[in-house]
C-alpha positions in Angstrom: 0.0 0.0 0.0 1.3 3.6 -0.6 0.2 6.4 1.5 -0.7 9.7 -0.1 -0.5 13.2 1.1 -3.6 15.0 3.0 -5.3 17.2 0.6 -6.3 20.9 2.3 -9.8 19.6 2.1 -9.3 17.2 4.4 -7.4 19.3 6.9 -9.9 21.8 6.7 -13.1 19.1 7.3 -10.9 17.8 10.0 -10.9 21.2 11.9 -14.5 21.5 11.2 -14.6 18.2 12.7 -13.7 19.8 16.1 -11.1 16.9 17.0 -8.1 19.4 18.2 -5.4 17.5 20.1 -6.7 14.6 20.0 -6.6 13.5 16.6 -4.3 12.2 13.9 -3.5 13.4 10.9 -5.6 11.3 8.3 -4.4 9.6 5.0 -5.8 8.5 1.6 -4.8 4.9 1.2 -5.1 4.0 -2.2 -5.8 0.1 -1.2 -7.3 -1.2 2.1 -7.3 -4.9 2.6 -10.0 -5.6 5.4 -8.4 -7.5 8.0 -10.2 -10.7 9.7 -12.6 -10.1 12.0 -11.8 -11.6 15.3 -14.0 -9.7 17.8 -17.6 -8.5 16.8 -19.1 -5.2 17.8 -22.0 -7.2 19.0 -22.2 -10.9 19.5 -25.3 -12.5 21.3 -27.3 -14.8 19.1 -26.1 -13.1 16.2 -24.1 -14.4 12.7 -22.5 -11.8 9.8 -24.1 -11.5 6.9 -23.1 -10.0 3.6 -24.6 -7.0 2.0 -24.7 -9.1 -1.1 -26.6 -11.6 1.2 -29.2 -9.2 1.9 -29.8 -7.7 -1.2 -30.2 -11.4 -3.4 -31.3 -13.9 -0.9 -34.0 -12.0 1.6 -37.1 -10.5 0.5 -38.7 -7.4 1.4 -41.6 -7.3 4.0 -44.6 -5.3 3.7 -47.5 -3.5 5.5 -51.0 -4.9 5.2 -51.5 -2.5 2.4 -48.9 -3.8 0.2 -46.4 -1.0 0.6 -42.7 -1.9 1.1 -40.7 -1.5 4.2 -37.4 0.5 4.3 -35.6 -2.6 3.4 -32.1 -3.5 5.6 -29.9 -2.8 3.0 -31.5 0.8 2.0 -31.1 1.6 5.1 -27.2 0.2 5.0 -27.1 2.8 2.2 -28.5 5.9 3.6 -26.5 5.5 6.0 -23.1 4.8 4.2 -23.6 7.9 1.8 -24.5 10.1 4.4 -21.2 9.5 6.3 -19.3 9.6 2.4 -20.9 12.8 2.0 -19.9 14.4 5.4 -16.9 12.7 6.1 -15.7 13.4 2.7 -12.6 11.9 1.6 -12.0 9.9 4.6 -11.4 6.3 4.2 -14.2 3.5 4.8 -14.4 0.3 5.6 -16.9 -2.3 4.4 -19.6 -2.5 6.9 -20.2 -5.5 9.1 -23.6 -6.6 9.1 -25.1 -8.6 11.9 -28.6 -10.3 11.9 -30.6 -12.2 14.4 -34.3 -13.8 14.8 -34.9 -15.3 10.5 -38.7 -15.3 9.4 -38.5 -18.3 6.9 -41.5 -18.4 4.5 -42.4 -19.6 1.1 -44.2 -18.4 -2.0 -48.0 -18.9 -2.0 -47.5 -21.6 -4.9 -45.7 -23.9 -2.6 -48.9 -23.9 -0.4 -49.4 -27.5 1.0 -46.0 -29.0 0.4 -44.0 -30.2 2.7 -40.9 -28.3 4.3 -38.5 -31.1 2.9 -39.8 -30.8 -0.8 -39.6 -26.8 -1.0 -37.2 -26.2 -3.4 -34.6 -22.9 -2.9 -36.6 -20.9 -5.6 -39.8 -21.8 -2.8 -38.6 -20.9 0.3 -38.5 -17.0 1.1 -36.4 -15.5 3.9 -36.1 -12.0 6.0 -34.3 -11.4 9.3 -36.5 -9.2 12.1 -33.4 -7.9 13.5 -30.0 -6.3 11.9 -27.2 -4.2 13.0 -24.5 -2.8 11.0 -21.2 -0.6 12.0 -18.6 0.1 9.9 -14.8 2.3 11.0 -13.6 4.8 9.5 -10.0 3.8 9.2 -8.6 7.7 8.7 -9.8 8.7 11.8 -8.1 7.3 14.5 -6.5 8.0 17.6 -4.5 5.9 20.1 -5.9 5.9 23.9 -4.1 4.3 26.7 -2.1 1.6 23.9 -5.5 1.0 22.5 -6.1 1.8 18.8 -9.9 3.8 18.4 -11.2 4.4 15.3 -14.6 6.3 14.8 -17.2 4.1 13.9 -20.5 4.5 12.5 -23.2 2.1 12.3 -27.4 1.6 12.6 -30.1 -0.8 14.0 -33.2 -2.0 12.9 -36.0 -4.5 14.4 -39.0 -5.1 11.9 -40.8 -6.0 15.5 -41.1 -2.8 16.2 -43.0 -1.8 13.7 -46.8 -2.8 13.2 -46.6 -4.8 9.6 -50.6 -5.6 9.9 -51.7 -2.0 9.5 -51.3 0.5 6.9 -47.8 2.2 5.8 -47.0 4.3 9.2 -43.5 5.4 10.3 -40.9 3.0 10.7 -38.0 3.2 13.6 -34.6 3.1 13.5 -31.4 3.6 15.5 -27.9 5.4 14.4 -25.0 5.6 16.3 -21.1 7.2 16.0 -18.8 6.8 18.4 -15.3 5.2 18.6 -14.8 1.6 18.4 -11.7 0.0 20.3 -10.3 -2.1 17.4 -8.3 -4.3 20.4 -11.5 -6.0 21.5 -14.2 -3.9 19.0 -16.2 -2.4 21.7 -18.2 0.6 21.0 -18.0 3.4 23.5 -21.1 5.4 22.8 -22.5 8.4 24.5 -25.6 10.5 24.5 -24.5 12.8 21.7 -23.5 9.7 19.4 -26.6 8.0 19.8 -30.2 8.4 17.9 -32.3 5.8 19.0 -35.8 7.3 18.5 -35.7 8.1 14.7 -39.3 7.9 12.8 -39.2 8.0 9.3 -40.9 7.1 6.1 -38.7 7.5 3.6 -34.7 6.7 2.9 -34.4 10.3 2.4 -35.8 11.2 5.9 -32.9 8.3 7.0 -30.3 10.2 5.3 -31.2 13.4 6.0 -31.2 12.4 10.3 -27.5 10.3 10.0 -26.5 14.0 8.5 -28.2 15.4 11.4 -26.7 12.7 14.0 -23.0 13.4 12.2 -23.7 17.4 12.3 -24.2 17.2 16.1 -21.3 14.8 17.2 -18.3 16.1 18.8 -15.5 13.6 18.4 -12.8 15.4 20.7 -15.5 15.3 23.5 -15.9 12.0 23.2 -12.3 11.2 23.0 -11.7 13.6 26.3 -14.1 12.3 28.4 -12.2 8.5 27.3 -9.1 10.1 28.2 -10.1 11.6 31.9 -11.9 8.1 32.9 -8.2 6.4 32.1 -7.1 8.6 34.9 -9.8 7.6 37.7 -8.5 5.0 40.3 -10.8 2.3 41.2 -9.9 0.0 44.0 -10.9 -3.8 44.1 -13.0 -3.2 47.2 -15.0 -0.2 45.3 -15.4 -2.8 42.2 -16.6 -4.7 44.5 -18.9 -3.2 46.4 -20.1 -1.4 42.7 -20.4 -4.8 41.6 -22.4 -6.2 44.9 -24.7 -3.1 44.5 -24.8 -4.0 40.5 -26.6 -6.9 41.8 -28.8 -5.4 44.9 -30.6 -3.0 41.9 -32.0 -6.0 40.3 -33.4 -6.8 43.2 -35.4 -3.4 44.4 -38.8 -2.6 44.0 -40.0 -0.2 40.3 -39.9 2.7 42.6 -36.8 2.0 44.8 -35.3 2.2 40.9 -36.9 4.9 40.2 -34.8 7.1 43.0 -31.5 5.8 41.4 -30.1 6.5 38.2 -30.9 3.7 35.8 -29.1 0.4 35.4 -29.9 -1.5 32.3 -27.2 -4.2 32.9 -28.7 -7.4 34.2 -27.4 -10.5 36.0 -25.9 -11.9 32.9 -24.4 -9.1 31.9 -22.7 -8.2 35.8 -21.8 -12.0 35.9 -19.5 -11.7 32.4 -17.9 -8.3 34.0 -16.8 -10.1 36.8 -15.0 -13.1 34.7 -13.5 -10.2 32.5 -12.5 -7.9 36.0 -10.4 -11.7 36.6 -9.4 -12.9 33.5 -9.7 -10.3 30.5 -6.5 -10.1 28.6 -6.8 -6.3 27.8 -8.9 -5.2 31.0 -8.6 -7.2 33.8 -7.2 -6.1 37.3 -3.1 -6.5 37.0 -2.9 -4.6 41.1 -5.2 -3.8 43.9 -7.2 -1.0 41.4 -8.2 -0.5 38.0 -9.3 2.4 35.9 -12.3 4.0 35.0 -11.3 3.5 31.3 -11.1 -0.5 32.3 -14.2 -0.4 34.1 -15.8 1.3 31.2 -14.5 -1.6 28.6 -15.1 -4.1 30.9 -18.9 -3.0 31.3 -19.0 -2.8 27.5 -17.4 -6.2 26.3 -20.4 -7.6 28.8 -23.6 -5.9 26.7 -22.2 -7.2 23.3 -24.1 -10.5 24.1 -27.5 -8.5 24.3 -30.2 -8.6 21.6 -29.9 -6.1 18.7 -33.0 -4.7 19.8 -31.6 -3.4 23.1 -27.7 -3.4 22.4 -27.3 0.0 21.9 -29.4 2.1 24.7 -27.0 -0.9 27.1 -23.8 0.7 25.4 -24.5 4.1 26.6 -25.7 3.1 29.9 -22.1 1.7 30.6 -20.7 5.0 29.8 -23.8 6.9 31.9 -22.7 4.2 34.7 -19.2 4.7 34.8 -19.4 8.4 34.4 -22.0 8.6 37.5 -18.7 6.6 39.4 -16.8 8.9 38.4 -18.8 12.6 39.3 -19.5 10.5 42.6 -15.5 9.7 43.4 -15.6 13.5 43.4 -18.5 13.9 46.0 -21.5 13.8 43.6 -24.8 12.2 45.3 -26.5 10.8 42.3 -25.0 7.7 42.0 -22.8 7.5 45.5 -25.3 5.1 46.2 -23.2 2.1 44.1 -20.3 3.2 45.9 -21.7 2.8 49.4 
């Protein structure tokens, strides 16, 4: 591979970017060769998919009234020329695709057969649930020996939709945010994340990513990453976070209801703990770890969550360990996990 120069344009986006100190000077690579995947943003009951995949083996669903849905790949493609358009001349990676829960069907003339004489050209196939992300490789910046790269990515579950009624708005989530590429956890925060979008049109999908990327402020992200590296946590806090972790689950609605919310559940705590022993890039190496560990820890725990859920999970590990860290400073809204 050869590297070119930075064109102006680029400097000048990357300013307008907002990134400051923290970020790298980017490059035009004239040939990226996608490395193998080892570690999935998300991995739960998931598999990858290819776009390819999507577009020639999956049919589209449709409301009662015959109008098509926003089919997965369009809204792959909003997505993908939205970020071309505003991160423009950046480098992109090909997006990984990950699907969940597959509505098998067949076509009406294969009525009455049975399931082992449908033929290929018979059987019809969608998937409820699919989440993409995909890095952008020329923005990058290297935290605490861990490589970030700012990621970009979408969700979409057909179940929450109602496909027995007319043609009415259909949901959909997009996220930015940086992406460790050691273990490929995302670290998302409120300003990265639009998880209410309502639209009925791939334009109206384009037109909010553009919104979503408009709003972001990568060197915020990246400074709050750097400031949680720098927050001691002892094993007897952990621990008693952990044990109160656990006591939340436990408490009445509106015993929750005076705390901050907790989206993590037992499963999710459990898998923390293993990683807090035996993680390879996180776990506890003294008597402390930090707040940056914590926060990687927490995250590498929600990627086995559904795709429906995965994301609002993601940012409550970075609400969580922020809350630990305002109430290490004598904050009272979350002192209650700490004692």
């Amino acid at each position: 591979m050869r590297n070119l120069v930075i064109m102006p344009a680029m400097a000048q986006r990357r300013e307008s970017l907002n990134m400051g100190e923290f970020a790298e000077e980017a490059i035009i690579v004239e040939e990226v060769t996608a490395p193998k995947r080892v570690n999935h943003f998300i991995e739960a009951n998931t598999q990858e998919v290819t776009l390819q995949h999507l577009q020639q083996d999956c049919i589209i669903p449709s409301f009662a009234s015959m109008e098509e849905t926003i089919s997965h790949q369009s809204f792959i493609g909003a997505v993908v020329d939205a970020a071309k358009d505003y991160f423009h001349g950046e480098q992109f990676d090909m997006p990984e695709i990950r699907i969940s829960h597959p509505i098998n069907g067949r076509i009406p003339s294969a009525l009455g057969k049975k399931a082992s004489e449908l033929t290929d050209e018979e059987k019809t196939l969608f998937y409820q649930r699919m989440c993409f992300c995909f890095e952008i490789p020329s923005i990058v910046h290297d935290e605490y020996g861990n490589r970030l790269a700012l990621s970009i990515g979408g969700v979409r579950a057909y179940n929450e939709i109602n496909l027995y009624s007319k043609k009415s708005v259909e949901r959909f989530k997009i996220f930015i945010g940086f992406r460790n590429r050691v273990c490929a956890n995302l670290m998302l925060t409120t300003d990265g994340l639009q998880d209410k979008i309502e639209v009925l049109s791939v334009q109206e999908l384009y037109a909010a990513a553009l919104n979503l990327f408009h709003a972001y402020n990568p060197s915020k992200d990246l400074h709050l990453l750097k400031t949680l590296g720098q927050m001691s946590i002892s094993t007897s806090e952990f621990c008693q976070i952990i044990g109160r972790m656990r006591l939340y689950q436990a408490l009445t609605p509106n015993q929750q209801k005076r705390l901050p919310r907790l989206l993590l559940g037992d499963s999710q705590i459990n898998a923390a703990c293993r990683a807090f022993v035996s993680d390879a890039n996180f776990k506890s190496t003294g008597d402390s770890i930090t707040g940056w560990q914590l926060l990687n820890l927490l995250n590498g725990s929600v990627k086995s969550s559904y795709i429906d859920n995965f994301l609002e999970r993601n940012l409550n590990c970075t609400e969580f360990v922020q809350g630990i860290q305002r109430a290490k400073l004598g904050d009272s809204e979350y002192a209650w996990f700490l004692g």
